[in-house]
C-alpha positions in Angstrom: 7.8 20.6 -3.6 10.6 23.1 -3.0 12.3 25.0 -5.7 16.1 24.7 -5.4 18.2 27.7 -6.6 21.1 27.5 -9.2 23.6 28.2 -6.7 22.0 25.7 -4.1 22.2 23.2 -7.1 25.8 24.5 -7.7 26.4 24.6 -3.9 25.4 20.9 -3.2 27.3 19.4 -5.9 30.2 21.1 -5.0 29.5 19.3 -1.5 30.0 16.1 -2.9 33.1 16.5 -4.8 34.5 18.3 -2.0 33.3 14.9 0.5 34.1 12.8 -2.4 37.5 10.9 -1.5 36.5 10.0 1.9 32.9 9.0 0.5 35.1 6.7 -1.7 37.7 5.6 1.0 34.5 4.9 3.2 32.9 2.7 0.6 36.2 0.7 0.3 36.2 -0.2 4.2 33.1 -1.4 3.5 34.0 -3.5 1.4 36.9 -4.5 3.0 34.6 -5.6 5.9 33.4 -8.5 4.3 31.2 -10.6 6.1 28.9 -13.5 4.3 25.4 -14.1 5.3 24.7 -14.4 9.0 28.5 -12.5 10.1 27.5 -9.1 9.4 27.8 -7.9 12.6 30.5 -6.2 12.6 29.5 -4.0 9.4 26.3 -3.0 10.8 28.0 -2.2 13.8 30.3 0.0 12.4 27.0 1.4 10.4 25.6 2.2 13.9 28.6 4.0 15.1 28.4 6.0 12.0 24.4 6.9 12.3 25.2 8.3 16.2 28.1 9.7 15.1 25.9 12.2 13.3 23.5 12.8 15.9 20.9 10.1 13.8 20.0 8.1 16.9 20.6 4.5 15.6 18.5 1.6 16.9 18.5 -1.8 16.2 16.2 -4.2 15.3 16.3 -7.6 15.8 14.7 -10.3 13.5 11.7 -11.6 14.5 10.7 -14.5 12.9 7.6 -15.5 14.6 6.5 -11.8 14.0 8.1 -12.1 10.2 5.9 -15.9 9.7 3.0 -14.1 10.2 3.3 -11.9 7.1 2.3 -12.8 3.4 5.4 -11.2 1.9 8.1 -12.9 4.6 10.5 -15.4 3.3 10.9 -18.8 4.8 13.9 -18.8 7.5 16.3 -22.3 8.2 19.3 -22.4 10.0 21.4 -20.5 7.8 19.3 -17.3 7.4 20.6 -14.1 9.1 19.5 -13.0 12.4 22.1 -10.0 12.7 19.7 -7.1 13.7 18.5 -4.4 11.2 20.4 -1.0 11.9 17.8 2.0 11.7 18.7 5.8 11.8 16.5 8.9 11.7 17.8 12.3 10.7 15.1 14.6 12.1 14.2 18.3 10.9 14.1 21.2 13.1 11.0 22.6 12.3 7.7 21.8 13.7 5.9 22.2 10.6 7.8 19.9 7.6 8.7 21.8 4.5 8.6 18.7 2.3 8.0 14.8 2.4 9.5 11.9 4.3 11.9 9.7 2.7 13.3 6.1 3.4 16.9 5.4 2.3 17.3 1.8 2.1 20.5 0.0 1.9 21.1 -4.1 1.8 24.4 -4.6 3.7 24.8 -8.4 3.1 26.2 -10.4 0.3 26.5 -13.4 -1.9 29.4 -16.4 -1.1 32.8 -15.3 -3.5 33.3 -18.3 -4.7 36.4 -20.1 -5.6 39.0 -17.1 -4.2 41.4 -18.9 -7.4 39.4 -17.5 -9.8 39.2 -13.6 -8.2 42.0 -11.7 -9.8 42.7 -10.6 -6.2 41.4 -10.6 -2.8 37.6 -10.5 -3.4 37.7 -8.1 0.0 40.5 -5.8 -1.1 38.1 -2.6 -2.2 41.1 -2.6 -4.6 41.1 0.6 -6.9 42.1 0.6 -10.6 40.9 3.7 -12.7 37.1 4.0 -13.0 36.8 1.1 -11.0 36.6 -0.1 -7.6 36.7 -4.1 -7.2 35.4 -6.4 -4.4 32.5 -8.6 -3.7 29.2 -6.0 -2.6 31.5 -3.4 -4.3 28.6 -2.4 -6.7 25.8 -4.3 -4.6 25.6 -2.8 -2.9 28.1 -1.5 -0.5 28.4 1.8 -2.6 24.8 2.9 -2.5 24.3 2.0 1.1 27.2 4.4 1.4 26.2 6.9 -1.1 23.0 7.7 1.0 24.3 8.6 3.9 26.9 10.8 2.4 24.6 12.1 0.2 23.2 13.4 4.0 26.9 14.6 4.5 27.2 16.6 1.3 23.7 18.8 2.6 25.3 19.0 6.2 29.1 20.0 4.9 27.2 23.4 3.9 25.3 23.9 6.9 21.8 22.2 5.9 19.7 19.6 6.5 16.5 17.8 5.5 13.6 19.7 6.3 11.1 16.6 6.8 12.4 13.1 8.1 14.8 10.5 6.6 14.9 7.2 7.7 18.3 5.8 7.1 17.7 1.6 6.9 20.9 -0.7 6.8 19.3 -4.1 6.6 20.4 -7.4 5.8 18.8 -10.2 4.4 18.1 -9.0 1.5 19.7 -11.9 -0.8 18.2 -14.5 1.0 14.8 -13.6 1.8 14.0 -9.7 2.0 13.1 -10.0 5.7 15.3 -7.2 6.6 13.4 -4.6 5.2 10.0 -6.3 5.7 11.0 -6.6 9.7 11.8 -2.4 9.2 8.5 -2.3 7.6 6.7 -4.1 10.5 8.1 -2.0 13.1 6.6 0.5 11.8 9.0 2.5 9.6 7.0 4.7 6.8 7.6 7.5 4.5 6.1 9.2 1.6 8.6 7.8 -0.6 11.8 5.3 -0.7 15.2 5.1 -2.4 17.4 2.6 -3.0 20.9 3.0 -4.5 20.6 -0.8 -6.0 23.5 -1.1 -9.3 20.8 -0.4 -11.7 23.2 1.4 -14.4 21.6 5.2 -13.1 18.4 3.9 -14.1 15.0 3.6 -12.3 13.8 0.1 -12.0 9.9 0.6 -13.4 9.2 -3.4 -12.7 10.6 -6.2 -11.0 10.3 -10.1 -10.6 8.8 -11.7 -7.8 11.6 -14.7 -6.7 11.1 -17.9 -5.0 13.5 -20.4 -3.7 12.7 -23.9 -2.8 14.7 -27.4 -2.4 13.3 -30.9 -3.9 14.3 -33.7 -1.9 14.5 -37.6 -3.6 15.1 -40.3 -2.4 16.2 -43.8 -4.5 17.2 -47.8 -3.9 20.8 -47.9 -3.4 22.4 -50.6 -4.7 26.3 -52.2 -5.7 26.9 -50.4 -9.7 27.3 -54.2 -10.6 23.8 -54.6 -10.2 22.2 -51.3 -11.4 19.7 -52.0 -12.9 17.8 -53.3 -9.7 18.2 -49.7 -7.9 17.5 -46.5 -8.0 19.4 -43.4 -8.8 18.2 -40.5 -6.9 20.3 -38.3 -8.7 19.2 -39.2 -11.9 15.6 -39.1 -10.6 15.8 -35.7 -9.3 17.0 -34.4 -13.3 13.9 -36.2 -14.3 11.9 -33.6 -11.9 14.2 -30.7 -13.2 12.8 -31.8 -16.5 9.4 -31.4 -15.8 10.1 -28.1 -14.1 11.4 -26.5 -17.1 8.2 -27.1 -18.9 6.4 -25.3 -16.3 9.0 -22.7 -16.1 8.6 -22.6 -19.9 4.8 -22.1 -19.9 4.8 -18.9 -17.1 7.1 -17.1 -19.6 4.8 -17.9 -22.5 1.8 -16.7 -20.4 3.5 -13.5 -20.0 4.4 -12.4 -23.6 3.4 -9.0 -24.5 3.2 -8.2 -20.1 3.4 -4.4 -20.0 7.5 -3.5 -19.2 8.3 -7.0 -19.6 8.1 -6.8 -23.6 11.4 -6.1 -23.9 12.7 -9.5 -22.0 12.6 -12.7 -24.3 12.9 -15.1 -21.1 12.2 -13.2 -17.9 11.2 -15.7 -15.5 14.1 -18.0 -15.1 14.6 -21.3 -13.4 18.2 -21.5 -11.7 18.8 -24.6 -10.3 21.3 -23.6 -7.9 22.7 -26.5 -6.0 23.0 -30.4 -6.0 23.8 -32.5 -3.0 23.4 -36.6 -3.6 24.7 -40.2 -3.0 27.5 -40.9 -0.8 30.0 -43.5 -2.8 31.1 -43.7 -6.3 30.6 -47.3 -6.6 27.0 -47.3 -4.6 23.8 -45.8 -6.7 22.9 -43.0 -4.8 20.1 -43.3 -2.3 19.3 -39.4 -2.2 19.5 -36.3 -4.1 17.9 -32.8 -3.1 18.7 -29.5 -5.1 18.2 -26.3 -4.4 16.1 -23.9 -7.1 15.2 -20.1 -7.5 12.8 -18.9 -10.1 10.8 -16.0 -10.8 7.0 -15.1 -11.4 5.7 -12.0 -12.9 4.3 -8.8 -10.5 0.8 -9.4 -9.8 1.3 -13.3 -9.1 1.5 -14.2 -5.8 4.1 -16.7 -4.3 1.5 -18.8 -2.4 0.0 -19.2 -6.3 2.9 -19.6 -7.9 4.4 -22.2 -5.0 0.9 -24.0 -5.4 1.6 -24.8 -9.4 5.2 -26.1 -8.6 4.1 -28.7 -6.0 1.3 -29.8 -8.4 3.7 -30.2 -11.6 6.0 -31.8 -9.2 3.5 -34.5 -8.0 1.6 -34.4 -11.4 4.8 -35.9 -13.3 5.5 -37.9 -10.5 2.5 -40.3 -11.0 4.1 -40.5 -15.0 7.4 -42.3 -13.3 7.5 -45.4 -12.3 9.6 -44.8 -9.3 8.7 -41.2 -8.1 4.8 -42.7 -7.9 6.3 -44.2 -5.0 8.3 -42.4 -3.9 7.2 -38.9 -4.2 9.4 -35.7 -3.8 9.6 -33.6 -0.9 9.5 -29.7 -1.5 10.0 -27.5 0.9 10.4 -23.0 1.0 13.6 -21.6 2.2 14.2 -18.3 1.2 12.3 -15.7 -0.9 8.4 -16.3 -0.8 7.8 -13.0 -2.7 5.9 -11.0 -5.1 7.3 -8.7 -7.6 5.8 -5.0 -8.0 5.7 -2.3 -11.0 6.4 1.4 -9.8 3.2 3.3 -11.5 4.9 6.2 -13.8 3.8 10.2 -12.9 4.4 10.1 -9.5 6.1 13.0 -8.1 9.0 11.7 -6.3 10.0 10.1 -9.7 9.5 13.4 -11.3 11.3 14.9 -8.5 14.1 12.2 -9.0 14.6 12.6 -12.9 14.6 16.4 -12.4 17.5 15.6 -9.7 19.1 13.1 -11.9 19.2 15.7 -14.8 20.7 18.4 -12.9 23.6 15.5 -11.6 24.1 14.2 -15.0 22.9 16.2 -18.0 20.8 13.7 -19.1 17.5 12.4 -19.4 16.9 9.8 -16.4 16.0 6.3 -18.1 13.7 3.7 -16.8 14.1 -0.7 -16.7 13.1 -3.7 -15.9 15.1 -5.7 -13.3 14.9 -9.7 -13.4 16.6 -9.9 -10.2 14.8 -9.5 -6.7 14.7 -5.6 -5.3 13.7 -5.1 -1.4 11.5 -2.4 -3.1 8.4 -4.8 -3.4 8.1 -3.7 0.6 7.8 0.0 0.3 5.3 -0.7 -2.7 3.3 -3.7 -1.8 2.8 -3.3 1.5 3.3 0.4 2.3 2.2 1.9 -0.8 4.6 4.5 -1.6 6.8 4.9 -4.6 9.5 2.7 -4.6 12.8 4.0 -6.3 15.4 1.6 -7.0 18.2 4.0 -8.9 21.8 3.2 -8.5 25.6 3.3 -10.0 27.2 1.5 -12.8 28.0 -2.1 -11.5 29.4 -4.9 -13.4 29.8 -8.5 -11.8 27.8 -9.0 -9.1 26.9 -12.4 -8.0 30.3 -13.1 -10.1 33.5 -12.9 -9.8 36.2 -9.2 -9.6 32.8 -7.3 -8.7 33.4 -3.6 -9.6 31.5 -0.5 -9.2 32.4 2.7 -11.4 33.7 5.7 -9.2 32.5 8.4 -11.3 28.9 7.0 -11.6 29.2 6.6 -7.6 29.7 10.3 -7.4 27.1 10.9 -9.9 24.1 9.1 -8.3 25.2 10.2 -5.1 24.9 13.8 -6.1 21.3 13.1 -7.8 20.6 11.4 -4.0 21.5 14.8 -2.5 19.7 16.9 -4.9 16.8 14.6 -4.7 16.5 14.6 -0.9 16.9 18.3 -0.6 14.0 18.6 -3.4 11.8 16.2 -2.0 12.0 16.8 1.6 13.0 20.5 1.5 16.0 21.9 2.8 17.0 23.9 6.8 19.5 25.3 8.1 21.5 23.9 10.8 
C-alpha cells in the first residue's frame, strides 16, 4: 500500500481541523433533520445534493423487496419498514491504472423513536452543543460518522487530492430495522476491497458481532366479565407464561457459548428484549389477546433460519405443558432482522492499514471489541467477503434518551478516516 510522508500526514490533518467547524455545523443539521423510520426522505435527499455537489454522481436505489426476499441475510418487511431509497455516490480516480484498493464507506442514516420528549433535557432534534458534547437523537449513531466520511473525502480534496482507486459513498437506511439498506446496496452490485463504517464504537474496531432477530408472539384467550375469572382466559397472562419459557431457551444459547472466542469477555451476550406488549381491550373484561414484540441475539456462525427454528419449537414445546396454549397455540411470526452475526478475521491489511492510521490520528494503540448490538457490517463480510471495519467516535446514549457524541473524538476518527483512505486507496492530484 502507499507510503504517506510526514508532511502529507501533517498536511491531511491539518485539512481536517481546518474543515472542522463546518464538518461539525454539518453534523448538527443532520441531526436537526430528524426523521423516524420510513420519513427519511428529506435527509437522504439532502445527502444526494451533497454527493453531486462534489462531482460524486449520486444515484438512488430503491428497496426492492421481492429482490431483498430472495436473499438469506434479508430481514422480514411489514408495513412499517422503510422504503425511502438507498443514496449511493462514487468518487472516482483519475488514473487508469488504480494506485491502491477500493473502499466502501457506509453510513446508516435512520434512527430509533425518542421517546417520551418529557424526559429529553431538550429538543431531542436540537444538535444542541454543550462542551465536548453534541446532543440529539442519531447524534452519536450515527449521524456523525455518516458525516465524518464524506468530510474525511473533503479534508483530501481541501489540499488538492483525491483517492487514487474508488470509494463508494453508501447512505442507507434501514439499518435499525432490518439491515436491508445495505444488503439492497450489496445486491446491486456495489463491491470493494474493503468497508468502513464510522458506527459509535468508542474509536475501537468491532472484531465480532451478534446476529439479531426480531419476532412477535401472538395469543389469544376466553374473555370473560372479572366477576367470573376463573372461567376465562387471560391472554396477557398467557403470553408471560411463553416469555417464561423463552428465557430458558434464551438462557441455554448463552451457556452454549461460554468460552466462544471474542465473546469471553461478555457474561450474558445473547439477550432476550422483549420490546413491546399490546393486549385486551377493557379493564373490567379478561383480555382476549395479547401479542409482544421480542429481539434477541445468536452467536456468529448460527444462522437465523436455525436459530428461528429452536424458538418456534420451544414455543410450541411448552405449549403442549399448558393447559390452555395446547389449544390454543401461539402464532409467531419474523418482522425485522433475520440475520447472522460475523467475526472480522485479525491480520488483514486494511485493519493494519487502519490501526497505523488510527495511530498517526491519535497517538495510540487502536483497540479492538466486541459489539452485542447489530452492525450492517455482517453484509460486507458475509456475503461479499471483504474486511469489514466498524470503527467510530465516542457515543453515549443511543437508543436512550439526550444522545451525545464527543466532538473531539469526531475530529479524531475522522482524521484516522482520511489518513486511512489516503493509505489504503492511494492518493492523486486533482
Amino acid at each position: 500500500m502507499p507510503e504517506l510522508t510526514p508532511e502529507q500526514i501533517a498536511a491531511i490533518t491539518k485539512s481536517v481541523s481546518d474543515g472542522f467547524d463546518e464538518q461539525i455545523a454539518y453534523t448538527q443539521k443532520l441531526v436537526q433533520f430528524g426523521g423516524q423510520r420510513g420519513h427519511e426522505d428529506a435527509v437522504q435527499e439532502f445527502i444526494f445534493e451533497q454527493f453531486a455537489n462534489r462531482g460524486y454522481s449520486p444515484v438512488k436505489l430503491n428497496i426492492d423487496e421481492e429482490k431483498l426476499s430472495e436473499h438469506v441475510g434479508a430481514g422480514k418487511f411489514d408495513e412499517h419498514h422503510s422504503r425511502i431509497p438507498v443514496v449511493v455516490g462514487e468518487c472516482l480516480p483519475k488514473s487508469e491504472k488504480p494506485l491502491g484498493k477500493s473502499l466502501i464507506l457506509n453510513g446508516h442514516i435512520d434512527i430509533v423513536p425518542v421517546g417520551p420528549l418529557d424526559m429529553w433535557t431538550r429538543d431531542p432534534y436540537s444538535g444542541h452543543i454543550e462542551g465536548d458534547r453534541l446532543y440529539g437523537r442519531g447524534s452519536g449513531d450515527m449521524r456523525a460518522g455518516a458525516a465524518a466520511n464524506l468530510w474525511a473525502l473533503d479534508a483530501l480534496r481541501r489540499i488538492g487530492l483525491r483517492p487514487g482507486s474508488k470509494v463508494i459513498l453508501q447512505s442507507v437506511v434501514e439499518e435499525e430495522s432490518t439491515g436491508n439498506g445495505t444488503l439492497m446496496a450489496h445486491l446491486q452490485g456495489y463491491q470493494a476491497d474493503a468497508a468502513l463504517i464510522p458506527e459509535p464504537e468508542d474509536e475501537k474496531l468491532v472484531r465480532a458481532n451478534v446476529g439479531v432477530l426480531w419476532f412477535k408472539i401472538e395469543v389469544r384467550g376466553t374473555p370473560v366479565h372479572v366477576n367470573a375469572m376463573g372461567t376465562g382466559v387471560n391472554a396477557i397472562d398467557a403470553c408471560f407464561r411463553v416469555v417464561t419459557a423463552l428465557r430458558e431457551l434464551e438462557a441455554d444459547w448463552n451457556q452454549r457459548g461460554v468460552g466462544k472466542l471474542y465473546f469471553e469477555e461478555q457474561k450474558h451476550p445473547l439477550n432476550l428484549n422483549v420490546a413491546k406488549i399490546n393486549g385486551g381491550d377493557w379493564a373490567s373484561s379478561v383480555p382476549a389477546w395479547c401479542s409482544i414484540e421480542c429481539r434477541v441475539a445468536i452467536f456468529p456462525g448460527v444462522s437465523a433460519r436455525s436459530a428461528a427454528d429452536e424458538i418456534e419449537a420451544k414455543v410450541a414445546t411448552f405449549s403442549q405443558t399448558d393447559a390452555f396454549l395446547s389449544k390454543n397455540t401461539p402464532k409467531i411470526s419474523w418482522n425485522g432482522f433475520f440475520s447472522e452475526g460475523y467475526v472480522l478475521d485479525p491480520g488483514s491489511e486494511a485493519e493494519k492499514i487502519l490501526g497505523k492510521s488510527h495511530q498517526q490520528a491519535t497517538g495510540e494503540e487502536m483497540q479492538t471489541h466486541t459489539t452485542l448490538a447489530y452492525l450492517d457490517g455482517r453484509v460486507f463480510s458475509l456475503y461479499d467477503k471483504i474486511p469489514a471495519l466498524v470503527y467510530g467516535p465516542v457515543s453515549a446514549n443511543y437508543h436512550g434518551f439526550d444522545e451525545w457524541v464527543s466532538i473531539k473524538s469526531v475530529k479524531r476518527i475522522t482524521t484516522a478516516i482520511a489518513l486511512f483512505i489516503a493509505q489504503w486507496c492511494g492518493v492523486e492530484e486533482y
